[in-house]
C-alpha angles and dihedrals in degrees: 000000000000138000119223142195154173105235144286127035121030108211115181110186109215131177121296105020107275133150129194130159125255123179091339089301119125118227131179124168137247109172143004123198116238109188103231143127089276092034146060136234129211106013096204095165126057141251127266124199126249125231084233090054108268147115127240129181150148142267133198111221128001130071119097091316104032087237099116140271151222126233155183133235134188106218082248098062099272105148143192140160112245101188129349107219110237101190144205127037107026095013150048122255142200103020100214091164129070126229142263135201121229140223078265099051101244116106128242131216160193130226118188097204137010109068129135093275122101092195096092120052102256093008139300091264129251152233120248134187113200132189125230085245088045109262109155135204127183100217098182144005119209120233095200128210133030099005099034145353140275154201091034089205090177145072119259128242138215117231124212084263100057096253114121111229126200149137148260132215107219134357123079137105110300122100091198094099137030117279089001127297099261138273138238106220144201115212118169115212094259088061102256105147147207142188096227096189133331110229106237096208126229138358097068100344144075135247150185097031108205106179147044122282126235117230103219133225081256087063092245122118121239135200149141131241118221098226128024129060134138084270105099085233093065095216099165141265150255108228141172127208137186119237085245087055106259096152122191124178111231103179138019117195126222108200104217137125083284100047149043127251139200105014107209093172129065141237130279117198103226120207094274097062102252126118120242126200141164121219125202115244136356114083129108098326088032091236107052103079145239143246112211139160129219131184127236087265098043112264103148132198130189108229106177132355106201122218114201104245133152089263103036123060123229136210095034096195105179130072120255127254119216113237132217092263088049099251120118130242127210147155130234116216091225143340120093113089111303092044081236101117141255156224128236146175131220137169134231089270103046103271100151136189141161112246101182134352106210112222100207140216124038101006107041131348131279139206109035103198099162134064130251132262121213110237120213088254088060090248126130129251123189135144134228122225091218137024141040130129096296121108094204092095136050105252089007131300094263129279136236102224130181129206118209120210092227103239101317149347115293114278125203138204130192122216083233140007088214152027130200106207124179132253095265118076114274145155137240148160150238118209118212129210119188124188091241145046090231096042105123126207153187146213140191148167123261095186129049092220089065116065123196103238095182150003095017086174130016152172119242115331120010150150125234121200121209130188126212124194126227101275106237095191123095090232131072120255139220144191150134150240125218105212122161087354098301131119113239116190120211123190129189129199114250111267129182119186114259120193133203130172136192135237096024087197145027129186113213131202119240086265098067120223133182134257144166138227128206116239107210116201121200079218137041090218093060127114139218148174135203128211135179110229095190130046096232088073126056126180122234109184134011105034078161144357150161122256125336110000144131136256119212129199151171129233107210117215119290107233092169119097089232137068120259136209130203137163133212114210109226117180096334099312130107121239118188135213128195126180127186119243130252110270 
């Protein structure tokens, strides 16, 4: 799972009401998880918002038959178990997904075990539909494998139509895996159900689907599926798939030192329409997991490969949220200096920081396995798997945590909204100032006659250099730059492209010989070409170039008894040859 946030402090509110610093983030604590009849244990899912303000979420085991719950939270910490899962055989178990409200205002949710079928140990899972004041409906119980899926791990989705749409798993049709490779699903609100399409595994498809999907802005639904893939790792896939079931795969990792694997989180679709993800593991280390982005058709970029320092967090296993400045926040499962997870900002070009290492049980939660959720007062809500201040649990029972903005969205200056550059090619630079330390930007190029040399993206203060080329044209040019989310203006002088050679003649003997002359340009960025306008005189270098340069040339031997003349055309300019006669 994975926390997120808009930037600045990070406040976590724990037990009792304590604050300390980490990493110059700011936490404080709003609820620890106690593993009891009235209380959960192991929040692996995160949290969704109310209409009526707050926050209501899962848990995997505890309540009065250890099988799980699901419960409110105030945005100030007030909370309260709404239903304790029984499980099999008359309801669901082990909520590893996390809810979502419909159109109607009752959530609806996922079980991985518990269910009516006898054909999974434990049972195949369920679908559930829960009221704000707790009252719980089974909507549906999985069969499993080969008829339907099972073990739904992930959240469900409203589509555009008011059906919810989700996976499974396992489960399906396939044989090609055991227990079946996974399923994407239809349910209606009122609990009527269809097996949308059975993931058939590798080669060439995906399996084993872990999280939500994201209905796109095509009205399509995306996702990815943690195993499977044409790579002989099967390291899982990026698909799309229609809400009739039309399913494509867009995207098969490879799970080396240059991309990501497994990915357990879904998509988000960021403003820009493309779709941003984390996987698991790959990356540098292999294990430590990726952030990457990939458009609706496919077309994939590596954003960040995480290392596991003690700085930087690893396994980010939750899907990112996009915050109010663009950029994307996320938490890491581990890495960072206590091992106890993190969460991070990048942009959509790859800036990264780490925002807050968590330190774990008893001070603070750890293990973030689940995104955030923005709250109405801007602020951030998440939840950790372990931690918190309990000693029911080995490492702590889990934690609801909060992460407060800080008083605002990052703001940026620029040290000019504008820049006057010669003629000649040149270089220069912005310099950027954010409000805070953790603010990330981006910049890029409006106008293909200005390149980007360096920091092209950037965290807190930074400088970004920028090239221009001579400008060949007789007029002046103009452009901009967009960085931080700020228009800068560069203007070049006219230029127009001037060419001078020396010698402008050469006399040659009957016998012939060679020779060069030097081509001179006003501009480095000026071209030229070279070309023989008599037989007698080849060129042997230099037919073009840019800027200053040479053309060389042979004479062939005169067998006439006169003298002849003949020119070459260099840049423009005329250069003449003339070679006595045979006697």
């Amino acid at each position: 799972m994975k926390i997120l946030r808009i930037p600045l402090v990070v406040v976590l509110i724990i037990a009792a009401g304590r604050t300390f610093t980490a990493s110059a983030q700011t936490e404080t604590a709003a609820y620890s998880f106690g593993k009891s009849a009235n209380d959960g244990e192991y929040p692996f899912a995160g949290l969704a918002q109310g209409s009526d303000g707050n926050f209501y979420g899962t848990s995997f085991l505890g309540g009065a038959s250890d099988f799980g719950t699901v419960f409110r939270i105030s945005a100030s910490g007030s909370y309260a178990t709404l239903y304790s899962f029984a499980g099999s055989p008359g309801d669901g178990a082990n909520p590893y997904g996390g809810l979502v409200q419909g159109s109607d205002g009752n959530f609806y949710g996922t079980t991985i075990k518990g269910g009516t079928s006898t054909n999974c140990s434990g049972g195949c899972g369920t679908v559930f539909r829960i009221s704000a004041s707790g009252s719980y409906a089974t909507l549906y119980s999985f069969v499993g494998s080969p008829s339907d899926g099972s073990q739904p791990a992930a959240a469900l989705v409203q589509g555009s139509d008011g059906n919810f749409y989700g996976t499974t798993y396992g489960g399906g049709t396939s044989t090609n895996c055991s227990g079946g490779c996974g399923t994407v699903f239809q349910i209606s609100p009122s609990g009527s159900y269809a097996t949308l399409y059975s993931f058939v595994g590798s080669p060439g498809d995906g399996s084993q689907p872990a999280a939500a999907l994201v209905q796109g802005n095509d009205g399509n639904f995306y996702g990815t599926t943690k195993t499977g893939g044409t790579n002989a790792c099967e390291c899982g896939t990026v698909f799309r798939i229609s809400p009739s079931g039309s399913c494509t795969t867009l995207y098969s990792f490879a799970g080396n030192p240059t991309d990501g694997g497994e990915p357990t989180a879904g998509l988000v679709q960021g403003s820009d329409g493309n779709f941003y993800g984390t996987a698991s593991e790959g990356g540098t280390n292999r294990n430590d997991g990726t952030v990457f982005r990939i458009s609706p058709g496919g077309s994939y970029t590596n954003l960040h490969f995480f290392v596991g320092s003690a700085t930087e967090g690893s396994a980010p296993t939750a899907g990112l949220v996009q915050g109010s400045d663009s950029n994307f926040y996320g938490t890491t499962a581990g890495g960072a200096a206590n091992n106890n997870g993190t969460v991070f900002e990048v942009s959509p070009s790859g800036g990264f920081a780490t925002l807050y290492s968590f330190v774990g049980h008893p001070n603070d939660g750890s293990g973030p396995q689940a995104g955030l959720v923005p709250g109405s007062d801007n602020d951030f809500f998440g939840t950790t798997a372990f931690g918190g201040t309990s000693a029911n649990c080995n490492s702590g029972c889990g934690t609801v945590f909060k992460l407060a903005v800080g008083g605002g969205v990052c703001a940026y200056t620029l040290n000019a909204t504008s820049a006057t550059l010669p003629a000649k090619n040149g270089t220069n630079t912005v310099s950027v100032t954010a409000n805070g330390a953790t603010c990330a930007w981006t910049a890029i190029s409006n106008d293909e006659f200005i390149t980007i040399t360096g920091e092209a993206s950037g965290i807190g203060n930074g400088k970004v250099r920028y090239a221009v080329p001579g400008n060949t044209n007789t007029t002046a040019l103009s452009g901009t730059m967009t960085i931080a989310g700020q228009t800068f203006t560069v203007n070049q002088a006219a230029g127009g492209c001037t060419f001078s050679i020396s010698p402008k003649t050469k006399e040659f003997k009957v016998t012939g010989g060679f020779g060069a002359v030097n081509v001179k340009a006003n501009l480095d960025d000026c071209a030229w070409t070279a070309a023989s306008n008599d037989s007698f005189i080849t060129i042997t270098a230099g037919t073009n170039g840019v800027g200053s340069g040479a053309v060389s040339y042979d004479i062939s031997a005169n067998t006439n008894t006169t003298a002849v003349s003949g020119t070459i055309t260099i840049a423009g300019q005329t250069f003449t040859i003339t070679q006595a006669g045979a006697e």
